[in-house]
ROKOL-353500 format. One record per residue: residue in three letters; y, x, z of N, C-alpha, C, O, CB in turn. Coordinates in steps of 0.1 Angstrom, whole numbers. Glycine has a CB too. Layout:
ROKOL-353500
<rec "ALA", <Y, X, Z>, <Y, X, Z>, <Y, X, Z>, <Y, X, Z>, <Y, X, Z>>
...
end
This chain:
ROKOL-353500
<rec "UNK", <-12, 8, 0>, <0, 0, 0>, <12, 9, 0>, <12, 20, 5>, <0, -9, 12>>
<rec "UNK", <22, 4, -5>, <37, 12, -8>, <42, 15, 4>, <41, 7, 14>, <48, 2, -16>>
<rec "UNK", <48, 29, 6>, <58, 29, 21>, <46, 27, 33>, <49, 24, 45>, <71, 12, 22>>
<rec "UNK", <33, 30, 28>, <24, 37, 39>, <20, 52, 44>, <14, 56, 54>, <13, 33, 37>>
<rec "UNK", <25, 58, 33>, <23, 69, 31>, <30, 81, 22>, <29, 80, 10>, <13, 69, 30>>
<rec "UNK", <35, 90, 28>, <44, 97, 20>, <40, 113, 17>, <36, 120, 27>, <57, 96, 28>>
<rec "UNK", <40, 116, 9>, <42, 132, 8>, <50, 141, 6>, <55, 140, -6>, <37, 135, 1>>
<rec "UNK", <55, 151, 11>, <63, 161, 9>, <59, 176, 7>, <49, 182, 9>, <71, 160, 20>>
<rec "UNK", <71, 179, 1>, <66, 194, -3>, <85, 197, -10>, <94, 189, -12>, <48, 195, -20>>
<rec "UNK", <84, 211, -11>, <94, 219, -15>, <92, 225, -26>, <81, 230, -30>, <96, 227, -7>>
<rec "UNK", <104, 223, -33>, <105, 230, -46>, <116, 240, -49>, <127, 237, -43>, <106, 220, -57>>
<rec "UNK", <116, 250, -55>, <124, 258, -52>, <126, 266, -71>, <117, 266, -79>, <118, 267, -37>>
<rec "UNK", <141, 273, -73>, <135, 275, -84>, <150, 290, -82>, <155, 293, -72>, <133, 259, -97>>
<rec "UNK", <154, 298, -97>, <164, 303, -96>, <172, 304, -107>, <168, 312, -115>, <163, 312, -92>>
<rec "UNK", <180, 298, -109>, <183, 303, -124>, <192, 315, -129>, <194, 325, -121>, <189, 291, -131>>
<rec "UNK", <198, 316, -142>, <204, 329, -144>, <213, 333, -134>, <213, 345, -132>, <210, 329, -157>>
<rec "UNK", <222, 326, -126>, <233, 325, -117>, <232, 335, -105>, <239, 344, -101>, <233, 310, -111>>
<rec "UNK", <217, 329, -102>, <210, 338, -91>, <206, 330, -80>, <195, 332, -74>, <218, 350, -86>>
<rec "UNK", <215, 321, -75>, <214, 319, -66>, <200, 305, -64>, <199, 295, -72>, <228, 317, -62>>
<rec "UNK", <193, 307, -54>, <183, 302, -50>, <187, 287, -48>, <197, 283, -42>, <177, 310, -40>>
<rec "UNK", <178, 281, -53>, <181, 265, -54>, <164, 261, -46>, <153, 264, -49>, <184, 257, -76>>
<rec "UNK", <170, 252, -34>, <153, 249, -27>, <159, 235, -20>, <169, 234, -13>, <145, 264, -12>>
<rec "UNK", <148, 222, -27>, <151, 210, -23>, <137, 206, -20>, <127, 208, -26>, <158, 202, -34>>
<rec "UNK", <138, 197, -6>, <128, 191, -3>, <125, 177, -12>, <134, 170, -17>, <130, 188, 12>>
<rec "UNK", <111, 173, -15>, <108, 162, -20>, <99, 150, -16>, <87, 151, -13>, <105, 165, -29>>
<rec "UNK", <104, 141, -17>, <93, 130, -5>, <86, 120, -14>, <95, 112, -19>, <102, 118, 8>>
<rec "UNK", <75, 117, -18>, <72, 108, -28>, <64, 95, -19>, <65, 94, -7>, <62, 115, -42>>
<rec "UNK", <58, 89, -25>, <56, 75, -21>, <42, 77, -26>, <41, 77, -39>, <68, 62, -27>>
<rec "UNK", <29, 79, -17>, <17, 84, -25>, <9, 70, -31>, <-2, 71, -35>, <6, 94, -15>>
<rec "UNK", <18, 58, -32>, <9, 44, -36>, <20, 47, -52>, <18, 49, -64>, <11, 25, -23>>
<rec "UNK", <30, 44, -45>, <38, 42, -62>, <46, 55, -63>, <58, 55, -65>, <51, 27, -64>>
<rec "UNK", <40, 65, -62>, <45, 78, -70>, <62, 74, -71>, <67, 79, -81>, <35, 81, -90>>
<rec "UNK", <70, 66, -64>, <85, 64, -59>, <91, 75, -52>, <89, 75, -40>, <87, 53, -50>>
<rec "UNK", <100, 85, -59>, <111, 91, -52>, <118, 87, -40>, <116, 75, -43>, <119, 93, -60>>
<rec "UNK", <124, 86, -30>, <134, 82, -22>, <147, 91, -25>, <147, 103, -26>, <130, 83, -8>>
<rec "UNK", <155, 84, -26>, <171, 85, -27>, <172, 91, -18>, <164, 91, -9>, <181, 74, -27>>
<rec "UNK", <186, 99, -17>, <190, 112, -9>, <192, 104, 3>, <189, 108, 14>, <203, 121, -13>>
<rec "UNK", <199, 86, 0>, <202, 83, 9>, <189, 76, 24>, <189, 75, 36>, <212, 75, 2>>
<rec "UNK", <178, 73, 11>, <165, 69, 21>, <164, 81, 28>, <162, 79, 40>, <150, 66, 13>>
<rec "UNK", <164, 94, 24>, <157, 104, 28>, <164, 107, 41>, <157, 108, 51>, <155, 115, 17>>
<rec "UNK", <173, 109, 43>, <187, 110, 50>, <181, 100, 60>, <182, 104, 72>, <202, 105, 41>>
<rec "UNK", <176, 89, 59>, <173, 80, 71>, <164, 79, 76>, <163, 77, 88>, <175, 71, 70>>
<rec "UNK", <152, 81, 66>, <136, 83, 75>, <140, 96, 81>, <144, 94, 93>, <118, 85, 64>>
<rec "UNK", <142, 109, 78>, <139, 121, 84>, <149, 123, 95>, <150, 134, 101>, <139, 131, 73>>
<rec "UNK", <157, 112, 97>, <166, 111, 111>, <156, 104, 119>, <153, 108, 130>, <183, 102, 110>>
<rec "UNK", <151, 90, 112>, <141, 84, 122>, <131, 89, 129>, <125, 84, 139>, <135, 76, 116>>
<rec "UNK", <126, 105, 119>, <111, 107, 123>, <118, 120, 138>, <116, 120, 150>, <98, 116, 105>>
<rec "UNK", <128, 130, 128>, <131, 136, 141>, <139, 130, 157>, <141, 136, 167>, <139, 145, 135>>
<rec "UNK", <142, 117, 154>, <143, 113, 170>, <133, 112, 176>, <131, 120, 184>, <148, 101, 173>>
<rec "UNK", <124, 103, 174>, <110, 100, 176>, <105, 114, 177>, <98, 113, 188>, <103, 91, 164>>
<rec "UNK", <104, 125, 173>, <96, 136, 172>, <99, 141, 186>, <92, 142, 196>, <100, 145, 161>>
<rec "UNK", <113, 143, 183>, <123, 149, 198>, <128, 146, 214>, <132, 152, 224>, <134, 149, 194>>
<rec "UNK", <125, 135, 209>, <130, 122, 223>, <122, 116, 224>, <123, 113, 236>, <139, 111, 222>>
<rec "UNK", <111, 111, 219>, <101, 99, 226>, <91, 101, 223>, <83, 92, 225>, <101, 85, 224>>
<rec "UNK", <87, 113, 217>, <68, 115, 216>, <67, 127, 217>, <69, 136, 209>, <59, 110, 202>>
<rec "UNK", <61, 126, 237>, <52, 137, 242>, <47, 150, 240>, <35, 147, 241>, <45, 134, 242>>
<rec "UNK", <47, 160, 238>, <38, 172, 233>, <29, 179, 245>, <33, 184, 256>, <49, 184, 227>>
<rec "UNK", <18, 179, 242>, <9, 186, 255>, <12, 199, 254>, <10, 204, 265>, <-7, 185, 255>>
<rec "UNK", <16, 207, 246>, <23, 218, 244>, <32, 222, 251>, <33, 234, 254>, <27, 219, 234>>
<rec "UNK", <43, 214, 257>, <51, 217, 264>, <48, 206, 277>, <58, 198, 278>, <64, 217, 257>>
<rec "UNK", <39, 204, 285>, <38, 199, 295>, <37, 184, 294>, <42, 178, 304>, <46, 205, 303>>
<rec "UNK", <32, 175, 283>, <38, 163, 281>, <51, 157, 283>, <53, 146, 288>, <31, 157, 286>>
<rec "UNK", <63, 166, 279>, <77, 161, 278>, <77, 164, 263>, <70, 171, 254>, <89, 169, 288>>
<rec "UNK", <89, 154, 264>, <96, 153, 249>, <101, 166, 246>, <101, 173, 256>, <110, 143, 249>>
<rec "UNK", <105, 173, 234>, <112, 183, 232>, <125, 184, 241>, <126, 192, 250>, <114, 184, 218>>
<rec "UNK", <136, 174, 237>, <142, 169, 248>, <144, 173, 260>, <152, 181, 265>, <140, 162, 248>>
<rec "UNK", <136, 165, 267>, <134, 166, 282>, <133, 183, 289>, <137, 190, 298>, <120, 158, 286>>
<rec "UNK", <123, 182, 274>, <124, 204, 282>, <131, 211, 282>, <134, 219, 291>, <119, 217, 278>>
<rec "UNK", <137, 209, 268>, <150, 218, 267>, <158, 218, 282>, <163, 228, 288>, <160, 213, 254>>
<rec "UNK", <159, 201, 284>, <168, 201, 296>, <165, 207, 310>, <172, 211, 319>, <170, 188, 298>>
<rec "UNK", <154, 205, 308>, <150, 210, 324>, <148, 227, 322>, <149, 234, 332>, <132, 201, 330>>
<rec "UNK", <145, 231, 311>, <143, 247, 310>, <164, 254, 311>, <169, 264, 316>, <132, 251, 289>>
<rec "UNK", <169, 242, 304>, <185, 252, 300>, <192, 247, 314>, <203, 250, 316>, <196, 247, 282>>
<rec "UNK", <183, 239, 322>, <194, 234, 331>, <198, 243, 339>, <192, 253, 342>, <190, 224, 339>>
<rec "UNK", <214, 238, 346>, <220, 249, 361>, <216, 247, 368>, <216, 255, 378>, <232, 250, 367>>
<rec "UNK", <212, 238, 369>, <205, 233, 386>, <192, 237, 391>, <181, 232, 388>, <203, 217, 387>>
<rec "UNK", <194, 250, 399>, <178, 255, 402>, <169, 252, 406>, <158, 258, 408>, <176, 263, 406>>
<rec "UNK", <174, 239, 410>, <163, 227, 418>, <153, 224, 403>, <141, 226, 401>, <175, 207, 426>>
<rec "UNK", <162, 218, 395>, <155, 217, 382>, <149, 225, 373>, <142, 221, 364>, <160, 213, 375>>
<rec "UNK", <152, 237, 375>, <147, 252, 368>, <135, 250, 376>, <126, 255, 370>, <156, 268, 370>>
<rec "UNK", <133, 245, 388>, <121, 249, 396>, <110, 246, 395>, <99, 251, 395>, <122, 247, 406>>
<rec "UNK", <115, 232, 393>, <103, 221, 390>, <99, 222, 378>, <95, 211, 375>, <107, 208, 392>>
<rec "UNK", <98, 233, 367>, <92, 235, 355>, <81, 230, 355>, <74, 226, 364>, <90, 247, 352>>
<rec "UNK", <79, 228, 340>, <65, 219, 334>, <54, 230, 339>, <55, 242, 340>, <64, 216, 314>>
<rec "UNK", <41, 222, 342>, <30, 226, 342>, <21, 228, 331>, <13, 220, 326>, <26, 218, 349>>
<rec "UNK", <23, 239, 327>, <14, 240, 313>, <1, 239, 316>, <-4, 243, 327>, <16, 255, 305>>
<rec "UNK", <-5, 232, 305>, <-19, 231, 305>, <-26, 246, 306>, <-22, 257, 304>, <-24, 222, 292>>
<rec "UNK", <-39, 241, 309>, <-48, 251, 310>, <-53, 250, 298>, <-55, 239, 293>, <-58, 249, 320>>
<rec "UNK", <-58, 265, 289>, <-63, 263, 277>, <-78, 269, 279>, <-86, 269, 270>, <-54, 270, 264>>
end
């Protein structure tokens, strides 16, 4: 079904000028559909909130990217203290 699944990849190329030209591309793997700079611009804001703010990483102690940053860059050494518990590998 359309808008279930997407693929990306990078293309990159140079021409006589020199200078390196490198554009991400997102297709639509049901209807082979491009997204507009402007779609693209909006899922890949949607996915990095969600990535960053509200879904978990066991990597960093089950906090958000977010949350760690905060508690790792914080002034407060009460909160520096209480650092994440990294898993056991």
């Amino acid at each position: 079904m359309t808008n279930e699944r997407w693929s990306m990849d990078f293309m990159s190329d140079q021409p006589y000028s020199g200078c390196a030209i490198r554009i991400m591309t997102l297709v639509d793997n049901y209807s082979r559909e491009s997204l507009s700079v402007d779609d693209t611009h909006e899922k890949i804001n949607a996915w990095r909130e969600q990535y960053n703010c509200e879904r978990p990483h066991s990597s960093l102690g089950n906090l958000t990217p977010e949350e760690f940053a905060r508690r790792v860059f914080s002034a407060d050494p009460a909160v520096r203290a209480a650092q994440v518990q990294w898993p056991v590998r």
